[in-house]
C-alpha positions in Angstrom: -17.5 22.6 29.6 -15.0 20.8 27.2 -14.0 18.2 29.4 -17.8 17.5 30.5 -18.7 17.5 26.7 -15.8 15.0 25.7 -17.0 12.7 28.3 -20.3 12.5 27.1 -19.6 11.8 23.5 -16.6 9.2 24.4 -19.2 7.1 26.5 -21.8 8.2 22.9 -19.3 6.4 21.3 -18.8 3.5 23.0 -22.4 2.2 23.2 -23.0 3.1 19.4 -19.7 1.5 18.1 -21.0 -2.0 19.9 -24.1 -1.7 18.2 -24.1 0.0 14.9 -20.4 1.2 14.2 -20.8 2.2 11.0 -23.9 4.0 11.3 -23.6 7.8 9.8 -24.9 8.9 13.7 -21.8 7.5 15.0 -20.1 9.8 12.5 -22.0 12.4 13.9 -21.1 11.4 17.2 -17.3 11.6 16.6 -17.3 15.0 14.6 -19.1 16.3 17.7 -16.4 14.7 19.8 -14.0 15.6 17.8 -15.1 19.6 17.7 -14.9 19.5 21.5 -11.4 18.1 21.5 -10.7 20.6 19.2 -12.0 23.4 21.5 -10.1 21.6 24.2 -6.8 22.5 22.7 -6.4 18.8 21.8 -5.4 18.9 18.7 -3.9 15.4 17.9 -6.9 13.9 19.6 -9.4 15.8 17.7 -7.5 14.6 14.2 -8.1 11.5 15.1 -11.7 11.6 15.8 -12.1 13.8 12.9 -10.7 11.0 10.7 -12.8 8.1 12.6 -15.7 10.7 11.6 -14.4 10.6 8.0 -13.8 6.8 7.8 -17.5 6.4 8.2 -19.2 9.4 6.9 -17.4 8.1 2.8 -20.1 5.1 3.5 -22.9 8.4 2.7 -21.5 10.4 0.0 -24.6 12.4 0.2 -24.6 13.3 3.2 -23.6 16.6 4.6 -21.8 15.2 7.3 -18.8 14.7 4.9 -18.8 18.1 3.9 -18.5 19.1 7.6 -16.2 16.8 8.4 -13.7 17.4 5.3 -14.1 20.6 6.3 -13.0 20.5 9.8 -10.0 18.5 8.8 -9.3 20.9 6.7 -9.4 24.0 9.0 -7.5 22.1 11.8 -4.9 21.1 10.3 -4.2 24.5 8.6 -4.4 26.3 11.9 -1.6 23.7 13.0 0.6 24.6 9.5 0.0 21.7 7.5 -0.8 23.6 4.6 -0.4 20.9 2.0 -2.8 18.1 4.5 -5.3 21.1 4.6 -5.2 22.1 1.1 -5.6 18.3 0.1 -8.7 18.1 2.0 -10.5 21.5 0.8 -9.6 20.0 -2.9 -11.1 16.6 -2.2 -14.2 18.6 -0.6 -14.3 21.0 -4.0 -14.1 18.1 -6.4 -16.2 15.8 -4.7 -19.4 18.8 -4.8 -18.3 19.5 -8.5 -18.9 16.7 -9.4 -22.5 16.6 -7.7 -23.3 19.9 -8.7 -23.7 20.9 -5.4 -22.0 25.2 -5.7 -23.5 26.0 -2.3 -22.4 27.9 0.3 -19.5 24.7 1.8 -18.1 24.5 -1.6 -17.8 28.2 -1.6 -15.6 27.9 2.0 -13.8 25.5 0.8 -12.7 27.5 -1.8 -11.8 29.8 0.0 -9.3 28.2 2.4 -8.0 26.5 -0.5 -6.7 29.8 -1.5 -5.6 30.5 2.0 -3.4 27.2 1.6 -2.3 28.7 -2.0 -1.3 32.0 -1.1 0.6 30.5 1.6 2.4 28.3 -0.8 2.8 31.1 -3.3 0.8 30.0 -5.8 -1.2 33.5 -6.7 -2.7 32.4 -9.1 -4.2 29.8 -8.6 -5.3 30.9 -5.2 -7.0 34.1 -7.3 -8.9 31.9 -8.8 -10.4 29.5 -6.0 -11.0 32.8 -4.1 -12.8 34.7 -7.3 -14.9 31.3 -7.4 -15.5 31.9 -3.2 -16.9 35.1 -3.8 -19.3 34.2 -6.9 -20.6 31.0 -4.8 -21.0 32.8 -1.9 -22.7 35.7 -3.0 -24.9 33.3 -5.5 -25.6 31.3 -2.1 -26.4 34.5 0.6 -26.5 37.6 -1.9 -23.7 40.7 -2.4 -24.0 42.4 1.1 -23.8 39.2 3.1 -21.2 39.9 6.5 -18.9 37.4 5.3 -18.7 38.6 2.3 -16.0 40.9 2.9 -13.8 38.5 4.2 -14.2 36.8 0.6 -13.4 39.9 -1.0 -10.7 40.9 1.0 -8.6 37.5 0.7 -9.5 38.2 -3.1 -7.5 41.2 -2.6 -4.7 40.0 -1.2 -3.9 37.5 -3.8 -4.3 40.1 -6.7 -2.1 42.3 -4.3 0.3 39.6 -4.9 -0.3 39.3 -8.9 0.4 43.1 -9.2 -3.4 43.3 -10.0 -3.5 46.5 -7.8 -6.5 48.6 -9.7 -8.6 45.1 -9.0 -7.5 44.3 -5.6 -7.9 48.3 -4.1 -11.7 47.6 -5.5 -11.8 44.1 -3.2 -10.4 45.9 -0.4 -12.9 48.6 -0.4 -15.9 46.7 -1.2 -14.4 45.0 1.9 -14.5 48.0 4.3 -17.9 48.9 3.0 -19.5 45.5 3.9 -17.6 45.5 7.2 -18.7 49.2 8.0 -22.3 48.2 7.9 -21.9 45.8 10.8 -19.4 47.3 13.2 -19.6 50.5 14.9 -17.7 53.2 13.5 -14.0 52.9 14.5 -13.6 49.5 15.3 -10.3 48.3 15.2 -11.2 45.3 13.1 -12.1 47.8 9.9 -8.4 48.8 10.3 -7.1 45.1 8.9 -8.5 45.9 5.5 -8.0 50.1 5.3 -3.9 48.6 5.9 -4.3 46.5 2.8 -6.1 49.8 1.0 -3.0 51.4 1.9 -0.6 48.6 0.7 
């Protein structure tokens, strides 16, 4: 229950903003309530709880709660078309883990809708590259045949589609349909997604 769930963390909120407000669990708390909202259909709501989130989680640079959080930003505000905002947050994200050294398996999703963002904005290649680095992290992190793999791979695809890197991208695509074969059952409509880039 979304409504049940925002309740809970608003009153959360309220009692840990009076005592500790800039505590990382209060982060937590909003990034919870801000996933709920977000669940809810409210979108402009759960921004602004993301970015409350955000405004404390920077206090703890190590902590993964600002990979989550950058993250969700990220992803809501590309599913509402703000391509640049989202793109901006998935490059702070990358930068910020670079610099730590940390290549695991967030950087690797952020990456990757980074070259959502850049396909969208036509920048190939530059989007072929953020999504070669997705797959290498990702399969560094959970290993070749992982499930979500193929999405990797097929994204991959599609930029080199749009790079005239055909040869490459009908591998991606393949490698795409073999990894998703293995986990649906025969026929599934979802396989059909990636055999219609095959056929592009």
């Amino acid at each position: 229950n979304h409504a049940r769930a925002i309740e809970l963390a608003e009153r959360a909120i309220a009692i840990e903003t009076a005592i500790r407000p800039d505590h990382i669990d209060t982060a937590q708390t909003y990034n919870l309530l801000a996933t709920s909202h977000a669940r809810a259909g409210n979108r402009e709501a759960a921004l602004a709880a993301f970015e409350s989130a955000r405004a404390i989680a920077v206090r703890f640079p190590e902590h993964k709660l600002l990979k989550q959080v950058d993250l969700n930003l990220g992803l809501l505000r590309l599913q509402g078309g703000e391509v640049e905002e989202a793109a901006a947050s998935f490059r702070e994200l990358i930068e910020r883990s670079t610099a730590a050294g940390d290549n695991g398996v967030s950087t690797a999703i952020a990456h990757h809708q980074l070259a959502k963002c850049l396909i969208q904005q036509e920048h190939y290649q530059e989007a072929a590259d953020h999504a070669a680095k997705a797959v290498q992290l990702h399969a560094a992190n959970l290993g070749d045949d992982h499930p979500d793999q193929d999405l990797m791979l097929n994204l991959l695809g599609i930029a080199e589609v749009s790079l005239g890197q055909h040869e490459a991208a009908r591998g991606r695509f393949a490698r795409a349909i073999e990894l998703r074969d293995r986990r649906l059952p025969e026929g599934d409509d979802r396989t059909a997604y990636f055999e219609f880039e095959v056929g592009q």
